[in-house]
VOKOL-184651 format. One record per residue (C-alpha): residue in three letters; x, y, z. Coordinates in steps of 0.02 Angstrom, whole numbers, plus 50000, padded with zeros to 5 digits. Example, Ala and Ser with C-alpha at 12.3 -4.5 7.8 and 13.67 -1.06 7.14 Angstrom:
<bapas>
ala506154977550390
ser506844994750357
</bapas>
This chain:
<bapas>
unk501364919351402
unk499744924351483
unk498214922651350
unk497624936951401
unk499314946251329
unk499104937651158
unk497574951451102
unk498844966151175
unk500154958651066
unk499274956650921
unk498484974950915
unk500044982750956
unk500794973250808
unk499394977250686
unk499444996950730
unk501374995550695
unk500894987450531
unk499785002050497
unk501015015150568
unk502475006950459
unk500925006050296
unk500425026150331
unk502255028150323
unk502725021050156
unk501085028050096
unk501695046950132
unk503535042350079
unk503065035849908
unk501625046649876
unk502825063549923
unk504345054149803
unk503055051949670
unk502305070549681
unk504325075749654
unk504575062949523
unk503015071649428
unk503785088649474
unk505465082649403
unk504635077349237
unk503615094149227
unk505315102649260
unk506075092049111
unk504855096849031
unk504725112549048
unk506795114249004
unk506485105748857
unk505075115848778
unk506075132048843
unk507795125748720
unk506585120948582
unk505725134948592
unk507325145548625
unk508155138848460
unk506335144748373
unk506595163648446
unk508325164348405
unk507845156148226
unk506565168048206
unk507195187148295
unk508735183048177
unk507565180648031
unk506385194848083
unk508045203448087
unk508625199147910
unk507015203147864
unk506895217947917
unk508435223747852
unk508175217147673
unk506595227247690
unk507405242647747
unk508725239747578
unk507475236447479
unk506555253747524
unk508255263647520
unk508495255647353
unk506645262647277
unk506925278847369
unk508685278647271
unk507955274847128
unk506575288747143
unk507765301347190
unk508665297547021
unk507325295646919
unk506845313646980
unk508545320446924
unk508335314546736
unk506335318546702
unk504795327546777
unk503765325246926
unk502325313246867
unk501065304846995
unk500825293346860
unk502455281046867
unk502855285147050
unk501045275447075
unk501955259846941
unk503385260347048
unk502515258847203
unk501345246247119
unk502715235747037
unk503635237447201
unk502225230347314
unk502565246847404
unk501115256247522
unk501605273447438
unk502815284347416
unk502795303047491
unk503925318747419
unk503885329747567
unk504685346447582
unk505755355047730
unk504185356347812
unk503645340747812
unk502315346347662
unk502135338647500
unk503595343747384
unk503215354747247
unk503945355447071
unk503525372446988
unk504505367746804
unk505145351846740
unk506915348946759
unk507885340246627
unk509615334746633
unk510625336746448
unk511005319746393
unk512735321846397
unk512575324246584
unk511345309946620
unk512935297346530
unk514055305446655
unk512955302546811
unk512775284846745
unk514645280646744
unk514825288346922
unk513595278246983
unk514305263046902
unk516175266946968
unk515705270747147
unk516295258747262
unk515765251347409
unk516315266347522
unk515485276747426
unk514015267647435
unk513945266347638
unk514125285847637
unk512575287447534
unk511665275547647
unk512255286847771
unk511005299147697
unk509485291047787
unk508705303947908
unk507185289947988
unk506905273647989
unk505185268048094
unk504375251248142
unk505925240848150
unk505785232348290
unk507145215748266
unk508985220548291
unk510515206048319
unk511495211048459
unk512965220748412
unk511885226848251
unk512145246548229
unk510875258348183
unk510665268148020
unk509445281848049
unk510035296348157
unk509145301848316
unk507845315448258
unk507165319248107
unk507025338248063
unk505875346848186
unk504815348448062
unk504655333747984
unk504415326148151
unk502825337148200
unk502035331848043
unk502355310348105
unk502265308447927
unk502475290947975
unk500975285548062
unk499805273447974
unk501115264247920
unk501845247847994
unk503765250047906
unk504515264147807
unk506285273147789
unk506525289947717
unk507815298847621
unk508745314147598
unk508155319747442
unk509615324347296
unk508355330747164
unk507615342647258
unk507755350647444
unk506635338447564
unk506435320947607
unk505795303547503
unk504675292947622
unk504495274747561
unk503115265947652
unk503155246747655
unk501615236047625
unk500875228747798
unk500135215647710
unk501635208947644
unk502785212947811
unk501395203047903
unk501035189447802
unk502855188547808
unk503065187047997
unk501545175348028
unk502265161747903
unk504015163347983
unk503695170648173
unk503745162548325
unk501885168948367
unk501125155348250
unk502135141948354
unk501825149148541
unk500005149748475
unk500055132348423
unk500755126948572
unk499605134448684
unk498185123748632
unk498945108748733
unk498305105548903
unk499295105949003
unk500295123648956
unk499635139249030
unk500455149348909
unk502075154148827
unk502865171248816
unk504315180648716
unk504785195148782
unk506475206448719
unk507645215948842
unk506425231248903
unk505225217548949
unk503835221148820
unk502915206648751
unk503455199448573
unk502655184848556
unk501165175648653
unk499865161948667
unk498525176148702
unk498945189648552
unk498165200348655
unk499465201948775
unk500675205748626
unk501365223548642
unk501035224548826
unk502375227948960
unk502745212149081
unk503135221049278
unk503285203849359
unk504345205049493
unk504945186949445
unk505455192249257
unk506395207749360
unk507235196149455
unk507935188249317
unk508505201949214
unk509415208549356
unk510245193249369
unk510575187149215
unk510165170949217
unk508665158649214
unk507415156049337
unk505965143449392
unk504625143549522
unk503135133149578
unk501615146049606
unk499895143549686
unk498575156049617
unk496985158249724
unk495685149749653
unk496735140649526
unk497855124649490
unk499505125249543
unk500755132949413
unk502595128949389
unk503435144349295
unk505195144449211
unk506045162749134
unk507435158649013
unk508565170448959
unk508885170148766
unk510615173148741
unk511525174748535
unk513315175048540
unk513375178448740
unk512395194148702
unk510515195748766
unk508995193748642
unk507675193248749
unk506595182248894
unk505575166348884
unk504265163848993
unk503515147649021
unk501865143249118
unk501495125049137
unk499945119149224
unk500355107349378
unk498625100749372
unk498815085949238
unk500055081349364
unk499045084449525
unk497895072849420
unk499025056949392
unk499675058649573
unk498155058949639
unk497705043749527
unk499035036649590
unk499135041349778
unk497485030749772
unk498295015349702
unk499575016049849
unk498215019749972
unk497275001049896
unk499104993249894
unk499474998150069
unk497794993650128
unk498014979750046
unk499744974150140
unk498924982950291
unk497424969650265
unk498664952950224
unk499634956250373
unk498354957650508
unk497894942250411
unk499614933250434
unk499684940550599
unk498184935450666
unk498524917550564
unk500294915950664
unk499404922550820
unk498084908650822
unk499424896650795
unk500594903950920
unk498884901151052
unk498654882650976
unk500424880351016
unk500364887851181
unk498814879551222
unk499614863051179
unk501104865951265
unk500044870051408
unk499164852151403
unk500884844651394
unk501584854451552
unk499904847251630
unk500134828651568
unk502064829851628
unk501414839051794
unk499984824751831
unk501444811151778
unk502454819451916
unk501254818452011
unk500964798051977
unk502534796452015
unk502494803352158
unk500634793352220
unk501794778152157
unk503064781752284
unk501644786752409
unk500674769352342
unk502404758552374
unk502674765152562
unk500724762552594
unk500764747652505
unk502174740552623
unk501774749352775
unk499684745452766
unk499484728952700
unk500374719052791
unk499444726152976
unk497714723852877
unk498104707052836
unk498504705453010
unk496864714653074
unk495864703752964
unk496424686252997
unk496134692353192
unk494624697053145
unk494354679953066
unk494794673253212
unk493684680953321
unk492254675253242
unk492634656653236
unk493444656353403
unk492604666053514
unk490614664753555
unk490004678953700
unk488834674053804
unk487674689053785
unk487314700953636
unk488184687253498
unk487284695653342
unk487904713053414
unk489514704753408
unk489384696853253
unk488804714153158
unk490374724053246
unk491444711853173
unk490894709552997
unk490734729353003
unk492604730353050
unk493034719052932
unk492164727852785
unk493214742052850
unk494614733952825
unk494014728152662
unk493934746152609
unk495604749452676
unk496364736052565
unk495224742552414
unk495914759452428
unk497654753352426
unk497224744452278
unk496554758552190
unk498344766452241
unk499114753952169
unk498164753851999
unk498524773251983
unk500234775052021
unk501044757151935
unk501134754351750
unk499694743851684
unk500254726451618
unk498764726251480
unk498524708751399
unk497914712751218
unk496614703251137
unk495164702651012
unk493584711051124
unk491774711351007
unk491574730251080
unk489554724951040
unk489534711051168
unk490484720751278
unk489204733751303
unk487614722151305
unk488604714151457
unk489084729951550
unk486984734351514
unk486494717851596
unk487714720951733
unk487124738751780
unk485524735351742
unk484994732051931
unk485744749151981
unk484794759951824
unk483194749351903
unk483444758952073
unk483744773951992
unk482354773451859
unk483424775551710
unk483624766251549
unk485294758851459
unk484924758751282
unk486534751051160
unk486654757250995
unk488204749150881
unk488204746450699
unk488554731550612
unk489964720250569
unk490714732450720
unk492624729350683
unk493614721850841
unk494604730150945
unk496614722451013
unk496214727651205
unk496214721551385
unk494384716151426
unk494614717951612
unk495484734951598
unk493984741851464
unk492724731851558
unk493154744851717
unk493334760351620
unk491494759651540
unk490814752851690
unk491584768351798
unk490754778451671
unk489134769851676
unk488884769151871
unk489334787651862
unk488294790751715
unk486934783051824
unk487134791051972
unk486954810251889
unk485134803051862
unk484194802452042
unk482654806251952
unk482864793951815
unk483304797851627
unk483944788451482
unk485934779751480
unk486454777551311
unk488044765851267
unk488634770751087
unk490324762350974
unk490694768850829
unk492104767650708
unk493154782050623
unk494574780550537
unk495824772050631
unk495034775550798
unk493524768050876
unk492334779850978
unk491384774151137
unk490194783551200
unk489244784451385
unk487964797951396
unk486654803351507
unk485334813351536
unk485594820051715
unk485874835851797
unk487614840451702
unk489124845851790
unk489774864351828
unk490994872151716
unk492444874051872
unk492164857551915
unk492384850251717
unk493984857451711
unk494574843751865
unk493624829051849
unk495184819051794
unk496074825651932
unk496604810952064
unk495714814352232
unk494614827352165
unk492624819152169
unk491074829552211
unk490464814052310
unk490084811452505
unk490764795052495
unk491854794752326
unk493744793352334
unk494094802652162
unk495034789152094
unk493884783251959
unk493894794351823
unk495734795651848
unk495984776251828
unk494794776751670
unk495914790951598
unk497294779751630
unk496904763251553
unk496284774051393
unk497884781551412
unk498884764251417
unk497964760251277
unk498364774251156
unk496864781351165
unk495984797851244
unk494564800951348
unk493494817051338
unk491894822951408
unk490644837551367
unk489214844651476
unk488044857551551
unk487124859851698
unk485424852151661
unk486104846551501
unk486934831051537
unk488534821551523
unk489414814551364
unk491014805351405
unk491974798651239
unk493344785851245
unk494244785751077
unk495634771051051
unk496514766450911
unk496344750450792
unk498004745750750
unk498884729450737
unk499454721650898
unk501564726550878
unk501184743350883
unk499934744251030
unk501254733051126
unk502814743451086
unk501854760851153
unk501414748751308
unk503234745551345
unk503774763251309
unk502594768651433
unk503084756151553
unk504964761351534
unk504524780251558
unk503404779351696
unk504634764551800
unk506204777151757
unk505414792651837
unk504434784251993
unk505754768152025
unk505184749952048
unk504014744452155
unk504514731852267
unk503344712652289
unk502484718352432
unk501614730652322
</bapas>
């Protein structure tokens, strides 16, 4: 995986996250608006029964109210009519009766609609008023219904069960009907008159009929119920659609031409809605039909505000918002957390494929070093004992210095030669360390005195900083003793111009830190990356072998070898080994030994 790719990945991963998020933000926020609906529908069914038991509670008490109101009129108009048969007209006890009665008055109209008049007094003999008396008693109950039969108009009743049959016939006399004798009055019934020719209009007291229906109606209740919140109002309407009962008593009286209440009295049945008025909160709306004994009373009409609702899911559509945002925000978070590591990872399986690719590639330079090893040495050793030879056994007569330089410069040559193969060697074979106690302190004053002629020539300075009671490392003095001094000629040859070298040990933990730094001209990022790399030297005359052999003996050691510069900044190599006890160092030895002799193959004793 390219790095590169890792910031594609990890985008496209959190924009799924926040896809998947915006997702379960609009599910749950369009499940909880229908749960909220669903209640307010629940609701709303619930209030319509318990408020449908109250209507049919109270249009069959209005009823029975009504129609002990109506007997109780047709039993004073009775009585009236009767007392008129056995004494005179007298304003006087027809105003008791009406008092005693708790009746609105009592009217004596004519044919005509006029006030009755009574020229004479009529008296019935005694004998005839006994007679009367025991007719009346022995009538029975047919009787009876014929004589309530006698009721020409009955106005204001406005309750009737279904099923329930009228008394009053359809028109009053012509012209009892053009003189609306019963206007100004809320209930009344009138009679066919037996003690004289015209009519006995009973008016019922308003008060009383009122007082009545407020204690027992259903307007006191819708009223009451209208002052919650979150109900828009409450309507009872009977079968023609006119307004009963309401939370505005205005409205009561009032026709209803909603084409929704139409709908549902021409279907029979119940009926709900969610409506949006302009201007105003959303409005859910239930019609009811009131049914007694599978017979039609009337229509309830429900109107429940939405916005109490709108309210809480708003409320809440927030709080899923946060709590997405919130998962949103934790797993970019995790992402990004298994991202990084997923890079660490990569980066260090990276730097493993390297290490295995440069221990290839030793393996290889330790086959190269074997055949170079076997096919070089030997003809060097022959080229330099000639050369040897030469200059003890032969003397020309002329130009003998001349001769003398040539030879000592091919043999230096050859020198080289055999160097280089050494160097091969040293790469490519396992390193045989012999462990002992090394004073790191002393160490580095020595490696200081022994530079010290080169930092002369260059103008530089070795300064040695270590602390005290410096503990001692298990190592191979020879091996260290050529790492740090690699690092130091190199260290002192980034400083033409002169600087400061500095030679640092420090402990930490379980490791010990050296430390070769300079002041010189720095090296290039591109060529950082490389400078372990065998072969690979910036140098005219360098073989870019040495910081590979220093990487290797920290290697061998356990240890690791790191450096850090700029250009015109510097160079700040750090060699970090381990201070463990001696079984350990010597076990990873032989393990590396094993590994590196299984993959490249033994050497053979020419090497």
């Amino acid at each position: 995986m390219k790095g590169p790719l890792l910031p594609r990945y990890f985008l496209a991963s959190a924009l799924l996250l926040l896809v998947l998020a915006a997702i379960y933000v609009f599910s749950e926020s369009q499940r909880l608006r229908q749960e909220l609906l669903r209640q307010t529908e629940a609701k709303g069914a619930a209030l319509a029964k318990t408020m449908e038991t109250s209507a049919k509670n109270a249009i069959v008490g209005n009823s029975l109210l009504e129609d002990l109101v109506s007997q109780r009129l047709l039993d004073n108009a009775r009585l009236i009519d009767q007392l008129l048969m056995t004494q005179p007209h007298d304003q006087g006890w027809l105003r008791t009766i009406s008092s005693m009665n708790r009746l609105q008055k009592v009217e004596l109209l004519d044919a005509d609609g006029q006030p009755a008049k009574f020229p004479q007094p009529f008296f019935m003999p005694k004998p005839m008023r006994e007679m009367m008396a025991r007719m009346e008693e022995s009538l029975s109950e047919e009787h009876m219904s014929r004589r309530q039969q006698m009721i020409i108009y009955m106005w204001g009743r406005r309750w009737a069960l279904p099923g329930e049959k009228g008394q009053a016939p359809a028109e009053p006399p012509p012209h009892l009907k053009e003189r609306k004798f019963w206007e100004g009055s809320l209930f009344g019934v009138a009679i066919q008159a037996q003690s004289f020719p015209g009519i006995i209009a009973v008016h019922a007291n308003a008060d009383y009929i009122l007082n009545f229906k407020k204690e027992i109606g259903v307007q006191r209740q819708i009223e009451e119920l209208g002052r919650q919140a979150d109900i828009d109002y409450i309507a009872l309407l009977d079968n023609k659609l006119t307004v009963v009962a309401h939370t505005d008593p205005n409205s009561v009286g009032k026709g209803e031409t909603d084409a929704f209440l139409l709908e549902a009295k021409a279907g029979g049945e119940s009926l709900s809605r969610v409506v949006h008025p302009d201007g105003a909160p959303a409005r859910y709306e239930l019609v009811k039909l009131i049914r007694l004994n599978n017979a039609p009373l009337g229509f309830l009409k429900i109107g429940l505000s939405l916005e109490p609702a709108e309210a809480a899911w708003r409320n809440s559509l927030w709080s899923i918002i946060v709590l997405g945002l919130a998962i949103v925000a934790l797993g970019i978070l995790g992402m990004a957390a298994i991202f990084y590591n997923q890079h660490t990872h990569m980066r260090e399986i990276k730097k493993l494929e390297a290490e295995v690719l440069r221990q290839e590639r030793l393996s290889q330079l330790g086959n190269l070093a074997a055949t170079v090893a076997h096919e070089i040495r030997n003809p060097l050793n022959s080229i330099s004992v000639g050369l040897q030879r030469l200059k003890a056994e032969f003397h020309p007569t002329k130009d003998e210095e001349q001769y003398l330089r040539f030879i000592g410069l091919m043999r230096g040559e050859v020198q080289r030669l055999n160097e280089i193969v050494e160097q091969f060697l040293s790469l490519a074979r396992p390193l045989e360390l012999k462990l002992e106690p090394v004073k790191i302190d002393e160490l580095l004053q020595e490696l200081a005195l022994l530079a010290g002629n080169d930092a002369g020539q260059a103008k530089a300075q070795i300064q040695v900083v270590t602390p005290d009671q410096l503990p001692r490392l298990r190592a191979d003095r020879n091996y260290l003793k050529q790492l740090l001094l690699n690092l130091i000629l190199n260290g002192i040859q980034a400083m033409p111009d002169g600087g400061a070298l500095t030679l640092e040990a420090r402990p930490e933990d379980t490791k010990l830190v050296l430390t070769v730094a300079d002041t010189g001209t720095g090296i290039a990022p591109a060529v950082l990356e490389r400078i372990f790399e065998p072969y690979f030297t910036t140098k005219a005359n360098g073989s870019g072998l040495g910081l590979a052999i220093a990487r290797r003996i920290a290697e061998a050691h356990g240890g690791t070898i790191t450096v850090g510069s700029g250009v015109g900044q510097g160079s700040r190599f750090e060699v970090s080994l381990p201070l463990q006890r001696k079984e350990n160092l010597e076990a990873r030895q032989s393990l590396t030994v094993k590994r590196q002799s299984a993959g490249r193959g033994r050497l053979t004793n020419d090497d």
